[in-house]
N, C-alpha and C positions, 0 to 999 in steps of 0.2 A: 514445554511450558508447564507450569503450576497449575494446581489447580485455581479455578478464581476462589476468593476469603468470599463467602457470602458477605461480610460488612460494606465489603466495596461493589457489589453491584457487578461484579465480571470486569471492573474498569482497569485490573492489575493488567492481566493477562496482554490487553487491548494494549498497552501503553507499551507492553515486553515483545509482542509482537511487533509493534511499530519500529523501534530497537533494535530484535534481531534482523527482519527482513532491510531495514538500512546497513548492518553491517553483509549482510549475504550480497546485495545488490556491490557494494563496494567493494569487495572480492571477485565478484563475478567481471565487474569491469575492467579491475586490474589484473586479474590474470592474464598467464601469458595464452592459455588457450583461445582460440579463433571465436567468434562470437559465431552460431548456429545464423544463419543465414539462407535465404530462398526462400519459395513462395510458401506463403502462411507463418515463417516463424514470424516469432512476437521477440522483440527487443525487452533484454531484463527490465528496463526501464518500465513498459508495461505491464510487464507481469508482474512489477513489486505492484504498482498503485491497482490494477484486479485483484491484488492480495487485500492491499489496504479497505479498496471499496468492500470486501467480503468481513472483514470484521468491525469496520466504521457502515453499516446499512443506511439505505435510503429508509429505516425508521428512526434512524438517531432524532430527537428529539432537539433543537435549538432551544427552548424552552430550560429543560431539564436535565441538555448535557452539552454547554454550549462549545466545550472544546473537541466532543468528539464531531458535533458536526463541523466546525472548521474546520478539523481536520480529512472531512468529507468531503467538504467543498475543496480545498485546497488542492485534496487528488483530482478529484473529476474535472477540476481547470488544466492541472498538469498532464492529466490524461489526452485533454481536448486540443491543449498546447501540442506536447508531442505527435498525436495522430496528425494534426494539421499540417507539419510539416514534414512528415515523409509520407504526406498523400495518400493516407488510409481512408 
C-alpha cells in the first residue's frame, strides 16, 4: 500500500485496503485449493472482516467520518452473522 497524502487523513490507504483484501478474499474462495479446515481455523470470510475491523477501529468517529464507521458497523454485523451460524 501507499503511503497515506497527509491531505486525506489516512482515509486513501483505508479505502485500498478495503479493495485489495475484497479481491484477496475472492481468490481465496475460488481457488481450486482445499479451504484450511479443523479446530480453530478461521474461515477467510473472518479473517477479511478482523482485517477490516483492524483498519476501520472501534475509534472511528460517526460524527466525523460517517463512512468509515458504516463500514465498521457493516463488519461487525457480518462478522456476528457469520459466527452465529456456524456456532462459534
Amino acid at each position: 500500500m501507499s503511503a497515506d497524502l497527509p491531505e486525506n487523513d489516512g482515509r486513501t490507504d483505508r479505502w485500498q485496503s478495503l479493495v485489495a483484501g475484497a479481491f484477496l478474499l475472492e481468490e481465496t474462495l475460488s481457488s481450486k485449493e482445499a479451504p484450511i479446515q479443523g479446530a480453530g481455523a478461521t474461515p477467510p470470510a473472518l479473517r477479511y472482516l478482523e482485517s477490516l475491523l483492524e483498519v476501520f477501529p472501534s475509534s472511528v468517529d460517526p460524527l466525523e467520518d460517517f463512512e468509515g464507521y458504516a463500514v465498521r458497523r457493516m463488519a461487525l454485523a457480518l462478522r456476528h452473522a457469520l459466527e452465529s451460524q456456524s456456532g462459534r
